[in-house]
C-alpha positions as CSV (number, residue, x, y, z in Angstrom):
1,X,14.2,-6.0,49.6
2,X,16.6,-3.6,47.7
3,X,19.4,-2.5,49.6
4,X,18.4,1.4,48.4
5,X,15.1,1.0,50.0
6,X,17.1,1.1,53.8
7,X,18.5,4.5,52.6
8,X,15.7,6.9,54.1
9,X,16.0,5.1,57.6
10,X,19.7,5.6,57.3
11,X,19.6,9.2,56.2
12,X,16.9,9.9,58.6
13,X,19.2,8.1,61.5
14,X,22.0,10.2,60.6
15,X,20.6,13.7,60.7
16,X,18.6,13.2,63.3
17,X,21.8,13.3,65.7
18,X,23.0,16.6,63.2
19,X,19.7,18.6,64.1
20,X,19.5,17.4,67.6
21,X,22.9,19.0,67.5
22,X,22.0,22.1,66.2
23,X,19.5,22.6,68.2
24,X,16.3,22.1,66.7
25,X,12.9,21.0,68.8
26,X,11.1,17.8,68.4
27,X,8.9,19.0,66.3
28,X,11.6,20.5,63.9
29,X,13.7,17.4,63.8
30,X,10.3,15.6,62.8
31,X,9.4,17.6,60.3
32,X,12.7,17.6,58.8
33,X,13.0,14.1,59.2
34,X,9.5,13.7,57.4
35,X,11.5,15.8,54.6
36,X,14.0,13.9,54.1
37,X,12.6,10.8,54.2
38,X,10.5,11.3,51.2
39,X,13.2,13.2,49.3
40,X,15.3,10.2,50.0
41,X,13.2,7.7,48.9
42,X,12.1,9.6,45.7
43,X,15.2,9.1,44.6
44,X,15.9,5.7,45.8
45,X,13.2,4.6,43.9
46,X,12.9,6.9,40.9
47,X,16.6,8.2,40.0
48,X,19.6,7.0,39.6
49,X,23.0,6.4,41.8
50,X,24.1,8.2,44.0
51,X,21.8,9.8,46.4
52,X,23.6,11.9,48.8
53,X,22.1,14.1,51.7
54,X,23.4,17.2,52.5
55,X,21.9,19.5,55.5
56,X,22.8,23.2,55.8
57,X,21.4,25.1,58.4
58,X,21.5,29.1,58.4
59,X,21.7,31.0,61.5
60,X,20.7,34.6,59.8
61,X,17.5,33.2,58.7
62,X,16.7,30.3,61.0
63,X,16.7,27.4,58.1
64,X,17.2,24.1,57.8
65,X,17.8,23.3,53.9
66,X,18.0,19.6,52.8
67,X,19.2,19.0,49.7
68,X,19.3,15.4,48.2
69,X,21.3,15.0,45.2
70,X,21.0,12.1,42.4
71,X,22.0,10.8,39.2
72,X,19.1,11.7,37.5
73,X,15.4,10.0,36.4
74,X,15.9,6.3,35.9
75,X,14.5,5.3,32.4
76,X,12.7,2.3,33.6
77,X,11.4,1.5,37.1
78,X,12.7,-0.6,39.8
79,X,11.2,-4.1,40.7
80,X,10.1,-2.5,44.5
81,X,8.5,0.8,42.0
82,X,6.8,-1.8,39.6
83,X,5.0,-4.1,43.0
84,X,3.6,-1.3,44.5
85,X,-0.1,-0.6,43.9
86,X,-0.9,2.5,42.0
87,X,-2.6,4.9,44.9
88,X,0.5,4.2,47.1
89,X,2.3,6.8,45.0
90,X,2.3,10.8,44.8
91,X,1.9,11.8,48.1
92,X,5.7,12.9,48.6
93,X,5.3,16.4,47.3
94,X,1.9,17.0,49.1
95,X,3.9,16.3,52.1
96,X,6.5,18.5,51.4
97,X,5.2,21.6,50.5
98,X,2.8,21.3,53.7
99,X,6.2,21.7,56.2
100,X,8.6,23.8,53.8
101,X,8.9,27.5,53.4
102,X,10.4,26.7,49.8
103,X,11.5,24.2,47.9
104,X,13.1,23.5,44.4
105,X,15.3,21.4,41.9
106,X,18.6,22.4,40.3
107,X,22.1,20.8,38.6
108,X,25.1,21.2,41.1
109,X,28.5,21.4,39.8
110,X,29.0,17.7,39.3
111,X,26.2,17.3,36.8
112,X,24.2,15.7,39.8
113,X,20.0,16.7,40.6
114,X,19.4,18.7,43.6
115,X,16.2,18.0,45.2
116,X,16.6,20.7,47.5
117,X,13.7,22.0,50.6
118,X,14.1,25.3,53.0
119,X,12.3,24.5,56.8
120,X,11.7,26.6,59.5
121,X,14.8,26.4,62.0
């Protein structure tokens, strides 16, 4: 196995004790978790190094944003990407936009891709 394919369980390790700490019911922390395991593993498998999670959380507005930066697309696909049957694929953004208020992509100041989601906090 790839050692990038452990990130999502990391990541999702990680933040569960940040929104336990900020607060956030079961069901929030699960669907946030959901979040950013598929934003995590998008770009484990389909960008380039590094993937970094950030979580913001805005009190004014009662959000959760995750944003998961990357190096950008990869030109050709990982060995794990290339195994996988066909129909295993493409249901990351379904998923997504089911438990998001928003969502979107942008360049940060380091030239890195934010893969970015707003949730209900």
């Amino acid at each position: 196995m790839e050692q990038g394919l452990l990130a999502p369980a990391a990541a999702r390790r990680r933040a569960r004790v940040v929104l336990e700490g900020w607060g956030l019911d079961e069901e929030q922390v699960y669907d946030t978790l959901l979040v950013i395991s598929e934003l995590v593993t998008n770009a484990v498998t389909h960008a380039l190094p590094p993937v970094v999670l950030h979580l913001y959380v805005t009190g004014g507005e009662g959000q959760v944003r995750v944003c998961v930066s990357d190096g950008g697309r990869r030109t050709t696909p990982t060995a794990w990407t290339e195994q996988r049957p066909h129909d295993e694929h493409g249901r990351g953004t379904t998923i997504i936009s089911a438990l998001v208020d928003e969502c979107g992509t942008g360049l940060d100041a380091e030239g890195l891709i934010d893969h970015w989601a707003d949730l209900p906090a």
